[in-house]
BAPAVO-369671 format. One record per residue: x negated, y negated, z of N, C-alpha, C in turn. Coordinates in steps of 0.001 Angstrom, whole numbers, plus 500000, padded with zeros to 6 digits. Each point is the difference from the previous one (the first is absolute). Layout:
N
XYZXYZXYZ/...
REM end
This chain:
216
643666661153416643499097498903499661500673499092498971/499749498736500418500889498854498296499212500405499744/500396499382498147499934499966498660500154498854499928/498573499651498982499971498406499772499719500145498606/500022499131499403499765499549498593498756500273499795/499696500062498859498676500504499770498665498719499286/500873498582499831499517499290499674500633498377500951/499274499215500554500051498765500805499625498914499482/500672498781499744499543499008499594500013499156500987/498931499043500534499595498978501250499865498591499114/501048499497500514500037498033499872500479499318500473/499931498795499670500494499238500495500329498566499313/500554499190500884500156498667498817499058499027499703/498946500036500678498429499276500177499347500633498994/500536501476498957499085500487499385500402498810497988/500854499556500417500410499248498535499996498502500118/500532499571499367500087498996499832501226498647500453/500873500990500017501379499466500838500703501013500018/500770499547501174501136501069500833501076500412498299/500078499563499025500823500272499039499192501405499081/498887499354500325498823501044498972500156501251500933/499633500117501205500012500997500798501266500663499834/501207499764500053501330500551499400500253500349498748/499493499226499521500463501116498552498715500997499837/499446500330500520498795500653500064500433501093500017/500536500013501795500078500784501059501551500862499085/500918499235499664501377500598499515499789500686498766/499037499594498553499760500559499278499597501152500194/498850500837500792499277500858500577501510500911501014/500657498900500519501049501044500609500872500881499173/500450498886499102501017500449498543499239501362499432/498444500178499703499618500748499031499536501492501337/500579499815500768499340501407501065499274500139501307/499134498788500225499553499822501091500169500194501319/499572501529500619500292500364501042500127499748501495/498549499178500015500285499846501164499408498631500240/500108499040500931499672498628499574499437499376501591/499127499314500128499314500036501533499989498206499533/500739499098500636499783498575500567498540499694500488/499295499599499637498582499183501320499911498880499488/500121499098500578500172498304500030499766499181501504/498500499696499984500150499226501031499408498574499926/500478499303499157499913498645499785501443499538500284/501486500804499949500855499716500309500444499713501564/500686498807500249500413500379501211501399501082500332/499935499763501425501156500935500632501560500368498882/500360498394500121501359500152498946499712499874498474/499120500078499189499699500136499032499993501355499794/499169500615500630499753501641499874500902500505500183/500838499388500849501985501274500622500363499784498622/500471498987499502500556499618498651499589500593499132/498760500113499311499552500741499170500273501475500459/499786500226500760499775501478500286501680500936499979/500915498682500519501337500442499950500236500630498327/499679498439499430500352500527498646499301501446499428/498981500036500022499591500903499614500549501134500482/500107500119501024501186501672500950501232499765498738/500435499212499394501415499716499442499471500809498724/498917499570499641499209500336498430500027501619499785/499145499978501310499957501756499646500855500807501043/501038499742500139500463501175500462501100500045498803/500361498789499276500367500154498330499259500901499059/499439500034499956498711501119499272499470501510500833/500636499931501167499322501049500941498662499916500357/498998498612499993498358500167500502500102500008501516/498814500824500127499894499888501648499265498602500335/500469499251501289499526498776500137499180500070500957/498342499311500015499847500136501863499203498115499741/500025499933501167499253498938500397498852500198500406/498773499176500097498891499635500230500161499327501248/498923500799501415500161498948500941500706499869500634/501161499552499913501295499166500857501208500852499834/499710500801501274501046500918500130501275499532500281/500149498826500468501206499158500358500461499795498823/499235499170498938501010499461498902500492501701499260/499164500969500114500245501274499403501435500478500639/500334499989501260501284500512500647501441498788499581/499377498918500182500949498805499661500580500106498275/499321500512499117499817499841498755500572501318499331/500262500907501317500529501358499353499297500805499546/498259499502499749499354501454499442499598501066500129/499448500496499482500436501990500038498612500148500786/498822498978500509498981499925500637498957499540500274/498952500036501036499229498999499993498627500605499291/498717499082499850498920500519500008499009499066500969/499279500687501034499157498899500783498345500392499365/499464499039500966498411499772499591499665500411501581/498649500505499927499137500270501094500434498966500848/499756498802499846500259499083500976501412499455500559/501034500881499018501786499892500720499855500928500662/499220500547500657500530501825500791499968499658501778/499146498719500322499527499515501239501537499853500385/500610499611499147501648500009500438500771500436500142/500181501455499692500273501223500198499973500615501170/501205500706500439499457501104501263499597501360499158/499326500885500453499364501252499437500829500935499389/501517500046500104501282500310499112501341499065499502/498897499303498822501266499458499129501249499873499939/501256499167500790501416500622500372500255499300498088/500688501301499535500896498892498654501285499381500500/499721499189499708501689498904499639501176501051499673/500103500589499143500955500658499721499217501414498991/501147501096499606499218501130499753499670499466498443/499025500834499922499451500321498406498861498248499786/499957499071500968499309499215499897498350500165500222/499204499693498733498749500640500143498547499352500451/499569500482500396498125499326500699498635500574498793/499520498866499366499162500911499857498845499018500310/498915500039499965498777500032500522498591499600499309/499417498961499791498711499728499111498404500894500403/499523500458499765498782500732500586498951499779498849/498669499802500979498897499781499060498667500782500482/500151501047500967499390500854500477500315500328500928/499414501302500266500633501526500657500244499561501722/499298499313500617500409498874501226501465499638499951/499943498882498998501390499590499592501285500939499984/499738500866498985500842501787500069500533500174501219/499065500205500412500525500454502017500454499522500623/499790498575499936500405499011500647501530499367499517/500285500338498541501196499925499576501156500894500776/499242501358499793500905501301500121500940499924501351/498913499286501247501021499924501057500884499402500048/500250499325499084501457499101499864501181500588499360/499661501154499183500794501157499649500724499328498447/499325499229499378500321499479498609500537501171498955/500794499765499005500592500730498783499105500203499174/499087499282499276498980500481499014498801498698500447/498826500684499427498590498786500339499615499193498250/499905498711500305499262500002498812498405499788500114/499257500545499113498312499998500246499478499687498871/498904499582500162499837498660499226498616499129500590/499331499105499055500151499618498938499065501224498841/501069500507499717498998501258498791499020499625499136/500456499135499083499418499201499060499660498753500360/499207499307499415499754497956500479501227499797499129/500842498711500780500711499666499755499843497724500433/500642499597498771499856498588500458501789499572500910/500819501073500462501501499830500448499644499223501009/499132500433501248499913499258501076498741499579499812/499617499219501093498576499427500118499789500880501311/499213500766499806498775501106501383499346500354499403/499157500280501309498192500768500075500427501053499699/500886500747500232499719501151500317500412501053498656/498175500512499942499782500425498242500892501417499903/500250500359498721500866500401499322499268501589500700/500876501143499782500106500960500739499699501454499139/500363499752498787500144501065499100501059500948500424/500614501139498745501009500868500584499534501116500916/498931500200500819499967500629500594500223499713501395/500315498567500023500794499716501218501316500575500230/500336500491498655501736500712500744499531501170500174/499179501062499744500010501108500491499667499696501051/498957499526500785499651499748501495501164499413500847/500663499424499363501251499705500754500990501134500150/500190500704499371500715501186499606499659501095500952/498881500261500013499219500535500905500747499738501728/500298498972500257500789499507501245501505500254500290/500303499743498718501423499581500314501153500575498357/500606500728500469501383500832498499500439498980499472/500088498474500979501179498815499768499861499524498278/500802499805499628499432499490498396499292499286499927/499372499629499296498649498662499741500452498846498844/499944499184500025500252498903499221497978499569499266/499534499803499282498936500000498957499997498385499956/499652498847500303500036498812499908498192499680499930/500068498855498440498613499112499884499613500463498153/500150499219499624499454499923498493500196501471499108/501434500079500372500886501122499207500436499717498874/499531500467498654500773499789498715499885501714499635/500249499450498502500626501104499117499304500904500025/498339499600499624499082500819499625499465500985501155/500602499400501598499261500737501016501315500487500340/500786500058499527500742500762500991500572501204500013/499712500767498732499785501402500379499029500740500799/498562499150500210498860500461500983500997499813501438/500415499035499947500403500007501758501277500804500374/500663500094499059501027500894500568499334501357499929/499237500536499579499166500974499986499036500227501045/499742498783500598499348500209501489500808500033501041/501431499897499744501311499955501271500434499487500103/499967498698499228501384498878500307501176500451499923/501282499653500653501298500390499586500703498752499461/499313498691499865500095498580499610499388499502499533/499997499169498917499348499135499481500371498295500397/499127499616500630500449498518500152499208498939499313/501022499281499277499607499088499034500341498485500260/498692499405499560500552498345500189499902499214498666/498421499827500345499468499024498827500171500153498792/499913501912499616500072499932498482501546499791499755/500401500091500418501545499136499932500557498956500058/499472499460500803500135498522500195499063498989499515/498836500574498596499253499050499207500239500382498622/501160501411499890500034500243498178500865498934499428/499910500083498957501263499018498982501075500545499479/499838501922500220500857500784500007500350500770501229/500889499453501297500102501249500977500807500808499832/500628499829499358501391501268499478499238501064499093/499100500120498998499547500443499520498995500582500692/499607499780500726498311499887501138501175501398501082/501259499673499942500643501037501450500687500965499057/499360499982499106500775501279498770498580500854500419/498797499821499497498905500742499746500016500584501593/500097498944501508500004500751500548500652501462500567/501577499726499710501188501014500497499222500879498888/499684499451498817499515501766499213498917500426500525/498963499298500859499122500785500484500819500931501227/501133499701500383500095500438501496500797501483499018/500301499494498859500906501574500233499146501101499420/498542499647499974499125501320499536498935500040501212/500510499103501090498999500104501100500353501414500890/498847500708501044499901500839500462501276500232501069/500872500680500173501076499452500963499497499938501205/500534499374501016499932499295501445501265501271500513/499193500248501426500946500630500488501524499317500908/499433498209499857501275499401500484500503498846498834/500187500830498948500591499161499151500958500975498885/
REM end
């Protein structure tokens, strides 16, 4: 089974203020540890996103972060990253076994109930993320927040690791890794502090007194 990082940060360049702000953001946070780093940007077009996304493969494989993309599995293979992540509604595009591009390239999967789960699984994805746990203002949806007992019910289905995504900070996230996350995925409280280097200290110290994951 991979081993993934135990903490995810989700952005993009629509989340700041300019493509300069979004970089020193993104590189500061790389410099100080930041494991694993997920692209979602879709206000960009086609060659905007390869570009960015190139650089960023350049960023962290300097630092060792795992890279995946959001969505667009194309710019993800073009861009060199270590993998994709789709949404319920990228899977219509899919045949029912995922071919990778090349080995060690990874799938993982958005789920927002136990339907979804199943409906993921036949595609034979690397880890699920489930979600939205907490209310979160990252995206704009209906669809209300889940609490952590959505990862045990997911768990319940499937060994695959789970990714924990939706209004994850400091204070909750020993409850959720305690209900089964093997991930923490983070956006907003990261991408609205005035300290994120400091903000990705408190988290790595939560991860190294968190419950261990059997794929990490």
């Amino acid at each position: 089974m991979t081993a993934f990082p135990r903490l995810l940060y989700l952005a993009g360049t629509q989340d700041f203020s300019d493509a300069d702000a979004f970089e020193r953001r993104l590189r500061d946070l790389l410099d100080a540890g930041l494991p694993w780093f997920q692209l979602r940007d879709k206000a960009l077009d086609d060659r905007a996103l390869f570009d960015i996304a190139e650089k960023i493969r350049g960023w962290t494989r300097e630092t060792g972060c795992l890279f995946t993309v959001n969505d667009r599995t194309d710019i993800a293979i073009l861009s060199g990253a270590d993998g994709v992540h789709l949404g319920q509604t990228d899977l219509s595009a899919l045949e029912p076994s995922f071919v990778r591009p090349r080995p060690g390239f990874h799938l993982g999967i958005s789920t927002h109930n136990l339907p979804e789960v199943q409906r993921a699984l036949t595609v034979g994805p690397d880890y699920l993320g489930v979600g939205p746990i907490f209310p979160t203002r990252t995206k704009e949806t209906e669809i209300p927040s889940r609490g952590p007992g959505a990862l045990a019910e997911t768990r319940a289905l499937t060994p695959l690791p789970l990714v924990a995504i939706g209004g994850i900070v400091p204070d909750n996230a020993r409850e959720v890794f305690a209900a089964g996350a093997d991930t923490l995925a983070v956006s907003g409280v990261l991408t609205r502090t005035g300290d994120p280097v400091g903000l990705l200290g408190v988290f790595l110290g939560l991860l190294a007194s968190a419950p261990p994951s059997s794929f990490a």
